[in-house]
C-alpha positions in Angstrom: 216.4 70.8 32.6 216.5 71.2 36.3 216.7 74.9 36.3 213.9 75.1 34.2 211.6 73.8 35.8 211.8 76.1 39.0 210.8 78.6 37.0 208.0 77.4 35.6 207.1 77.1 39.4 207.6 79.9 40.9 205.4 81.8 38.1 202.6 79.1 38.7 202.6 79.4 42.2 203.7 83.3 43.6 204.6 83.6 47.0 201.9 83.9 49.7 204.2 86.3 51.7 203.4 89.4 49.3 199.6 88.5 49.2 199.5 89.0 52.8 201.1 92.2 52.6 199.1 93.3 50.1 195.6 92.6 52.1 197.2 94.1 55.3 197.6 97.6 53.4 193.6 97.7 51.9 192.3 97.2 55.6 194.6 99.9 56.9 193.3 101.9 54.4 189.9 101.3 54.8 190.3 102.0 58.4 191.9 105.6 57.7 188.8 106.1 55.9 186.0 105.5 58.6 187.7 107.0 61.2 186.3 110.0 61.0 182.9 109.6 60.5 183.0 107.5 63.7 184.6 110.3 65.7 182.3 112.6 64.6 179.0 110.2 65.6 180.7 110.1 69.2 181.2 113.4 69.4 177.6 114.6 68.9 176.3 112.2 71.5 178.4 113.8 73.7 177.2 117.1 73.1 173.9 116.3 73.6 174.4 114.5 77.0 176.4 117.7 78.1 173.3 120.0 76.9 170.8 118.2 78.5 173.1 118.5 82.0 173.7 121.7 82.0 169.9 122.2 81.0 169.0 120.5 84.6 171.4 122.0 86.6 169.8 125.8 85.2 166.5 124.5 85.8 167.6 123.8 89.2 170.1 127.2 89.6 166.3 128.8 89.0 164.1 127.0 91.0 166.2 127.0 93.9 167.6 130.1 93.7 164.6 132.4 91.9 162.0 130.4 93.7 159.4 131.7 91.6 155.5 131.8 92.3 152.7 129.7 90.6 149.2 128.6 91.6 148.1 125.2 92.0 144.4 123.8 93.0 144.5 121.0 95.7 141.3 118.8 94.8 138.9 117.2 97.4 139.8 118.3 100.6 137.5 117.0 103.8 136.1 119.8 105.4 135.5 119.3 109.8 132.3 120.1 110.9 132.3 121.3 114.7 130.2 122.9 117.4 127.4 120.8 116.5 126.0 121.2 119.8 125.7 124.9 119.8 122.8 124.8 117.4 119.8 123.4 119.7 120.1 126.5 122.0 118.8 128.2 118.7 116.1 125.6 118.1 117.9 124.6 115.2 119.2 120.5 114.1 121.1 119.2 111.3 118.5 117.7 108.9 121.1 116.1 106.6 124.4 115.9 106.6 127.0 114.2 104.4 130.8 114.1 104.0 131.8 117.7 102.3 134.8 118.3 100.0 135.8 121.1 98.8 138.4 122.3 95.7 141.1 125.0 96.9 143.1 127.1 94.9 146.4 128.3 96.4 149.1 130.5 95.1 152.4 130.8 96.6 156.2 129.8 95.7 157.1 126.5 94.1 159.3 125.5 96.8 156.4 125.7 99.4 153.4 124.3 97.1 155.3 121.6 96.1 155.0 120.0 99.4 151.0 120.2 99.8 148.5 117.7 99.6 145.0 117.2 100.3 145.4 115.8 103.6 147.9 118.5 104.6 144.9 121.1 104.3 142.4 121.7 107.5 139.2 123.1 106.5 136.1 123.6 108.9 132.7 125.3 109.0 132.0 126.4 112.2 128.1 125.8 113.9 128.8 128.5 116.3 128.3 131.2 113.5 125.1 129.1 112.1 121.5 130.9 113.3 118.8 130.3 110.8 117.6 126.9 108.7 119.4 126.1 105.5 122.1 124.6 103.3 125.6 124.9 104.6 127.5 125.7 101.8 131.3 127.0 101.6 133.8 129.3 102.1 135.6 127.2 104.5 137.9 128.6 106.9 141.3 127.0 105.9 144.5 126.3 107.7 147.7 125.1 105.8 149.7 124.3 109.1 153.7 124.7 109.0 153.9 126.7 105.7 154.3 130.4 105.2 153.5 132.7 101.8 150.5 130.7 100.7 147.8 132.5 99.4 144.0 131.0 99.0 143.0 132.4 96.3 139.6 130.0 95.4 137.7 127.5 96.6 134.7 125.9 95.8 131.9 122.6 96.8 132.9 119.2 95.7 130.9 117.1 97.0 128.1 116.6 99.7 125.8 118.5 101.8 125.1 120.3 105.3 121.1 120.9 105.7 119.9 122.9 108.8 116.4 122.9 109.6 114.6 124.4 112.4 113.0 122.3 115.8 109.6 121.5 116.5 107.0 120.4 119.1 104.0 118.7 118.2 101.4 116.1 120.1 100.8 113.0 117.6 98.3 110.5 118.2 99.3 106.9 118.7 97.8 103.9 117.0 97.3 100.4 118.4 98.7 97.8 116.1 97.4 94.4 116.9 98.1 91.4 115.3 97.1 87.5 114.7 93.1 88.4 114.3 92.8 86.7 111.6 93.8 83.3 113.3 91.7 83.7 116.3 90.2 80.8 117.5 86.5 79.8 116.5 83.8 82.3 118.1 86.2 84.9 119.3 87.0 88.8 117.0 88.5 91.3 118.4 86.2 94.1 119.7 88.0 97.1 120.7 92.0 98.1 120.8 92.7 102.0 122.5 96.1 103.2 124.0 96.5 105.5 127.4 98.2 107.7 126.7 96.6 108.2 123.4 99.5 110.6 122.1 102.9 111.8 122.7 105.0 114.9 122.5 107.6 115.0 119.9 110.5 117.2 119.1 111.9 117.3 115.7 113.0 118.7 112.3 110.2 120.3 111.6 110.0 118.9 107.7 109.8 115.9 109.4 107.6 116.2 112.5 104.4 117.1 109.6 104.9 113.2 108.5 105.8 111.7 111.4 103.1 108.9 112.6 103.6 106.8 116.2 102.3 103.4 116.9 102.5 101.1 119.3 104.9 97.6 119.5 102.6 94.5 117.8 100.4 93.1 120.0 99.3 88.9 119.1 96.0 88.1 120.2 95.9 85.0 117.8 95.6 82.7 121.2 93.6 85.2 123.0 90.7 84.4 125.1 89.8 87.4 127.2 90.4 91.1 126.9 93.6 92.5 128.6 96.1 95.2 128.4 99.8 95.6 128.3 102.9 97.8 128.2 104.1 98.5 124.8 106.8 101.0 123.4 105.8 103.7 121.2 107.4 103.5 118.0 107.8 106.8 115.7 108.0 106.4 112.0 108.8 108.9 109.1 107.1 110.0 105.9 108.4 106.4 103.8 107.5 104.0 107.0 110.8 103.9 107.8 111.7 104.1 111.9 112.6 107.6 112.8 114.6 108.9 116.1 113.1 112.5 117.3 115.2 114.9 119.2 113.1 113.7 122.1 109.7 111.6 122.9 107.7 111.5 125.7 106.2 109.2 127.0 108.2 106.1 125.1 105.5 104.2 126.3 101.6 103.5 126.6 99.6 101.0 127.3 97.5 98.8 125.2 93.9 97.6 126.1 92.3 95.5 123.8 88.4 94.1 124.5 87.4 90.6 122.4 84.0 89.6 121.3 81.8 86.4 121.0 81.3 85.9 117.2 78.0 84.3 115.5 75.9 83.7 112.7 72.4 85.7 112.9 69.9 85.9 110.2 68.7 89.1 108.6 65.1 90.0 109.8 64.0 93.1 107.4 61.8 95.4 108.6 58.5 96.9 107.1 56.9 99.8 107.8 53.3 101.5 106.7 51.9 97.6 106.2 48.4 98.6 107.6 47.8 101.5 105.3 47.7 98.5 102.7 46.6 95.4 104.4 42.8 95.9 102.8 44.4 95.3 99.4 47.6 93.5 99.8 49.3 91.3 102.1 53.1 92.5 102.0 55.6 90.9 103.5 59.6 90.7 102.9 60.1 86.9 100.9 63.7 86.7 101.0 66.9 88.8 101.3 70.6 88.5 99.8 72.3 88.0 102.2 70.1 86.1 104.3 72.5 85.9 107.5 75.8 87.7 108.4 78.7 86.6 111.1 78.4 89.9 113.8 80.3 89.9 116.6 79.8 91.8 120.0 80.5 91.5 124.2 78.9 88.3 125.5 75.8 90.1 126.6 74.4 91.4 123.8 75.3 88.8 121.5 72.9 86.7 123.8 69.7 89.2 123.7 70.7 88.7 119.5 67.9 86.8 117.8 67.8 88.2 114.5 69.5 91.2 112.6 67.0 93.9 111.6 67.8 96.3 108.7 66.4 99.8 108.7 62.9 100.0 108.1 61.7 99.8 104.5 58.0 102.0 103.9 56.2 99.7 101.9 53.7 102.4 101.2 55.8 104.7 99.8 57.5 101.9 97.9 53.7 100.9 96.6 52.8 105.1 95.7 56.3 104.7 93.9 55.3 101.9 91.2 51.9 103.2 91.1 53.0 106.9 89.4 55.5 105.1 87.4 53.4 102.1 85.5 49.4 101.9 86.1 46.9 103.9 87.9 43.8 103.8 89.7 41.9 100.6 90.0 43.8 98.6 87.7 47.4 99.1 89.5 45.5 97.8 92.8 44.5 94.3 91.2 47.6 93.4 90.6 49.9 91.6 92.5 54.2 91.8 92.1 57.2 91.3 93.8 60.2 94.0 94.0 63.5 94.2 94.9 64.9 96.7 97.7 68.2 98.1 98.6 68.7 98.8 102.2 71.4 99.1 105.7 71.4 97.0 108.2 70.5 98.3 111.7 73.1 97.4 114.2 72.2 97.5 117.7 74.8 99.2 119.8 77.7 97.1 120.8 77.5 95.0 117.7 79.5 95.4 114.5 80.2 92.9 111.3 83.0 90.4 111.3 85.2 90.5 108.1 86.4 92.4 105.2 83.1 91.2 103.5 80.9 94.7 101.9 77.3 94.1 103.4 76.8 97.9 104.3 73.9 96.9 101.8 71.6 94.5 101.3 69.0 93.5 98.9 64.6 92.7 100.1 62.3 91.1 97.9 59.4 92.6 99.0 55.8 90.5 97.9 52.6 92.5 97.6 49.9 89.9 97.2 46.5 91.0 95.8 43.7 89.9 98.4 40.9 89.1 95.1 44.2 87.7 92.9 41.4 85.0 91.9 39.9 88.1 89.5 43.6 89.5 88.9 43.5 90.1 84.8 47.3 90.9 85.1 50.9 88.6 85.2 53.6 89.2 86.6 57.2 89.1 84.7 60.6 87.9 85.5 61.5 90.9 87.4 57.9 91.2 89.1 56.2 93.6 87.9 52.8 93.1 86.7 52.1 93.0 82.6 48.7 94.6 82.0 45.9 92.4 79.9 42.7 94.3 78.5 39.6 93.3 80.2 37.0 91.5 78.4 33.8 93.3 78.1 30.2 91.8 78.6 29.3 92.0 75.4 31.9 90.3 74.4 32.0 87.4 76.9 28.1 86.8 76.2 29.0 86.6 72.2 31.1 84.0 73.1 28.4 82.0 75.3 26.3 81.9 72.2 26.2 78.4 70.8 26.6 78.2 67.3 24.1 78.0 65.1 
């Protein structure tokens, strides 16, 4: 029974020892299998890392040893501007300059472009060789210092500008600027503002010098009292206002004198001419005028003798012949009387002038002809004064109406 039973066992239960074995022999065999494909993968990464080394060390068996030639551009190189101060003995001045760049092209061996930069490049245009007005504009003359076998084959502008105009002489006139008239005190204008010198002699480009204006420093007179003078600088400005600095200017200074005036209200006195030739028909004389006073200013003098403003006379005859032709005739335009409106200047004696900004370089007379008989006048006058002619009534008429009725 015993013996059995063992049996039963060990076909139950086989030993472990021979699974083991049995597993050990798949794996070697597996790995027999993929070993080749692995040393196969290596091997073809090798081969590329060897190619791509002895790739490089050709390149570099040619480059340093054939040293071959190529052509490269170098890109915004600053070109030197010198002997600026050659060109004034021609008559001649830079009238605008800015920075200039150019674009080179060289050609040479690798070995000796590969080392060049912008900055390694000197380029200069040379003033010296400069004799008429213009725009500077490349070639250059260029200088690659310590390298040999390089060739400039191109270049060309890249940026900016070198303008060359010619020098002038001209006299401008200088204006007096005075300020703070506006805020002089009650009663006082300003008369009169003059310079001595009255111009100055300027050298300059000569597109400039045609719109170059001088004036003098600001003056204030705002707290001013009496006329005066002073020193001032002149001042030169260009074409857009802005300040300008010539070449030269002389003198760089003038003196201001500036006169003040008494300032006052007069009223407007209109004068008439040719009132006689009418006086046995009409009494004319000016009823009002628009403006009836203006603020004039002069020296202390005249403004005293000043009663009254006259305007330039106004021929009230002529004025009269005028209506006449253009509305009645005879003796039916005498009888009537009418009131017209005149345009005329004022008259100002010498030494006075108008204060303000205010336009009275014309002023408006009512001028009145008054019919001497006006009792008998047939005629009314309308809104604008002129007369509005009535018929007449006859005799016959008028004594019709005296009838009484029967």
């Amino acid at each position: 029974m015993t013996k059995k039973k063992k049996v039963m066992n060990d076909t139950v239960n086989p030993p472990s020892v021979e699974n083991e074995d049995e597993d050990f022999d798949l794996d070697v065999a597996e790995e027999a299998t993929a070993s080749p494909s692995k040393e196969k993968k290596n091997d073809t990464h090798f081969m590329k890392i060897i190619s791509l080394l002895l790739a490089v060390v050709l390149w570099c068996f040619v480059v340093l040893n054939e040293n071959p030639n190529r052509s490269i551009w170098i890109r915004d190189v600053a070109v030197q501007v010198v002997n600026k101060n050659t060109l004034q003995a021609r008559d001649l001045v830079i009238l605008e300059e800015e920075p200039l760049l150019i674009d080179v092209r060289l050609e040479g061996q690798q070995n000796a472009l590969s080392s060049i930069s912008a900055e390694s490049i000197r380029a200069r245009i040379d003033l010296a060789a400069i004799s008429e007005a213009g725009a500077v504009t490349v070639p250059a003359s260029i200088d690659i210092p310590g390298t040999s076998g390089i060739v400039i084959a191109e270049q060309k502008n890249a940026g900016g500008s070198l303008v060359i105009d010619v020098i002038r002489e001209a006299k401008i006139p200088v204006k007096p600027k005075v300020t703070g008239e506006t805020a002089m005190r009650e009663g006082f204008a300003l008369g009169t503002a003059t310079v001595s010198p009255d111009t100055v002699t300027v050298k300059a480009p000569k597109t400039i010098l045609d719109k170059i204006t001088a004036v003098t420093e600001s003056v204030d007179i705002s707290n001013k009292t009496e006329s005066g003078s002073t020193e001032v600088s002149v001042l030169l400005l260009d074409g857009t206002g802005a300040p300008f600095t010539p070449i030269t200017c002389e003198p760089k200074k003038t003196t201001l004198n500036y006169t003040l005036n008494v300032t006052s209200l007069v009223k407007i006195e209109p004068t008439l001419e040719n009132v006689s030739a009418l006086n046995t028909r009409y009494d004319v004389y000016a009823s009002a005028t628009v403006p009836d006073s203006v603020t004039v200013r002069g020296d202390d003098v005249s403004m005293r003798q000043l009663n009254k403003l006259p305007t330039e006379p106004i021929d009230v005859l002529a004025l009269y012949e005028g209506f006449e032709q253009g509305f009645l005739s005879g003796t039916e335009w005498n009888r009537a009387s009418f009131v017209t409106t005149v345009p005329v200047k004022l008259a100002f004696p010498e030494g006075i002038s108008a204060v303000g900004t205010e336009d009275i370089s014309e002023i408006e007379v009512s001028v009145t002809y008054m019919n001497l008989s006006s009792k008998e006048d047939p005629y009314q006058i309308d809104s604008d004064g002129f007369p509005i002619a009535t018929e007449p009534k006859d005799a016959t008429a008028e004594e019709a109406e005296e009838e009484p009725k029967s």
